[in-house]
N, C-alpha and C positions, 0 to 999 in steps of 0.2 A: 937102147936109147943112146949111148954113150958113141954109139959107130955112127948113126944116125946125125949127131951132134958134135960131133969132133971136129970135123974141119966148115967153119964157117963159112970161109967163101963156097963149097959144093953146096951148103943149106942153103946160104943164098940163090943159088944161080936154079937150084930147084923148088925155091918158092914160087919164083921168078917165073919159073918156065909153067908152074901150075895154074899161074895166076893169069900168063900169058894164052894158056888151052882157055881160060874161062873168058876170059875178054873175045876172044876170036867166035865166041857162040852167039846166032846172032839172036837168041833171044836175051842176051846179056846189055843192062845201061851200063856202058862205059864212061860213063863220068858219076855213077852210083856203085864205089865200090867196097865192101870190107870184110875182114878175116875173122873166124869164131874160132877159138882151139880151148879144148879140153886136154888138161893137165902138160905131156908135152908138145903139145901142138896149137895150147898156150903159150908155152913158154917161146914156142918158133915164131908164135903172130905175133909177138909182143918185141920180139928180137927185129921181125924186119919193121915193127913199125919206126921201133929203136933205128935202125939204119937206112929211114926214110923210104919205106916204099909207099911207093901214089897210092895209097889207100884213105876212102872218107873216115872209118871206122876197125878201130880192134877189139874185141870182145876176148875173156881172159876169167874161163871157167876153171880154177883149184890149179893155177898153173905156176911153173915157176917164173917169179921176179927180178932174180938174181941175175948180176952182169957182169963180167969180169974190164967191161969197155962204155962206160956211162956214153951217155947219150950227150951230144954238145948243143947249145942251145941253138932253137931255130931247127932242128934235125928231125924232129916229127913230125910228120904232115898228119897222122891219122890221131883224129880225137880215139882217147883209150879207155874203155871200162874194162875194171876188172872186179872177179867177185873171188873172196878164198876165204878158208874157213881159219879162224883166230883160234883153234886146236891143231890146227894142221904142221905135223911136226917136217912135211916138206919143205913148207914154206913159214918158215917161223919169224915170228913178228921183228924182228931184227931186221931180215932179206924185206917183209913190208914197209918197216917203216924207212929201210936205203933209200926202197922204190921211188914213195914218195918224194925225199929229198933231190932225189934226181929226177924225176920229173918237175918239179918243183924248180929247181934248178936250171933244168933244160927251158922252162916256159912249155912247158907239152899241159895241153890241157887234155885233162885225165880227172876219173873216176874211179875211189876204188871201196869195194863195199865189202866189208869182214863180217861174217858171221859168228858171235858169238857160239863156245862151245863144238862147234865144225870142224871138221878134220877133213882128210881128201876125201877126193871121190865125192864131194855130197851131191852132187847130180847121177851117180848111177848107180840104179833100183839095185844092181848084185851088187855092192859095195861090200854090204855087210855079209854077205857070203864069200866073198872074194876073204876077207880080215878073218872069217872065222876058218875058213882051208889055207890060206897062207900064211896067218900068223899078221899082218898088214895091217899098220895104225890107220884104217883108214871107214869110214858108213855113210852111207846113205841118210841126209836129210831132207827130205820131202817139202818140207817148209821152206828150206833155203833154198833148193832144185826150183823149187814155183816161183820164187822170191825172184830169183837170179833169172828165169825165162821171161819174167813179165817185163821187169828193168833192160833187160834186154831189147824185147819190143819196143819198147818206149824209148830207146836210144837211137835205131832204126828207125819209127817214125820222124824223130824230131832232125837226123842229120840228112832224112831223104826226104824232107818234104817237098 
């Protein structure tokens, strides 16, 4: 994760280039765009919405918040939901409640939904076997996985209509 993430500008320019293969397809609406990432591929969609890529929508399942380069106002284009769990010793309420301030700050309009008791991972079913073989604070909640899919759709409907 950390090779993957170390040099910003190459994450950039290969978001860039991902987003660029999907626009080129021509079953793709190009003017209906947005980014879904689970844990860090949250934290990547949430970074370039941070560094203004043309995106409608970022979606930000148990990912990370934290930023070492806040975001300046006017700098988002992509409205943000995010969903993480309020156990999740990932991302701990400190890094959420930054978040907020800096978006807040920024003028980004953003959504962000805490799951009581939640730790990572609560969208994937191996969670809890992943935590019980590695040792990993992290399980599977069912309630919040359905919570977090439905708000989802419904964020979808309402920015593509």
């Amino acid at each position: 994760m950390m090779a993957a993430t170390g040099d910003a500008a190459m994450l950039k320019k290969r978001f860039q280039a991902g987003l660029n293969i999907l626009l080129a397809q021509p079953t793709v609406d190009k003017t209906k765009t947005a980014a879904i990432g689970y844990c860090m591929g949250g934290g990547i969609s949430l970074n370039m919405a941070r560094a203004g890529a043309d995106l409608d929508g970022v979606v930000v399942f148990h990912g990370s918040l934290g930023t070492t380069e806040p975001v300046k106002a006017g700098q988002v284009k992509a409205e943000i939901m995010v969903f993480t769990g309020a156990a999740d010793p990932f991302v701990p309420l400190e890094q959420v409640q930054a978040f907020e301030q800096e978006m807040k700050a920024a003028g980004a309009v953003y959504t962000l939904k805490s799951y009581p008791g939640t730790k990572h991972s609560f969208t994937n079913p191996e969670a809890d076997s992943f935590a019980e073989r590695f040792g990993m604070p992290v399980a599977y909640n069912k309630a919040a996985d359905e919570d977090s899919w439905q708000r989802m759709q419904g964020f979808f409907q309402r920015i593509f209509k």
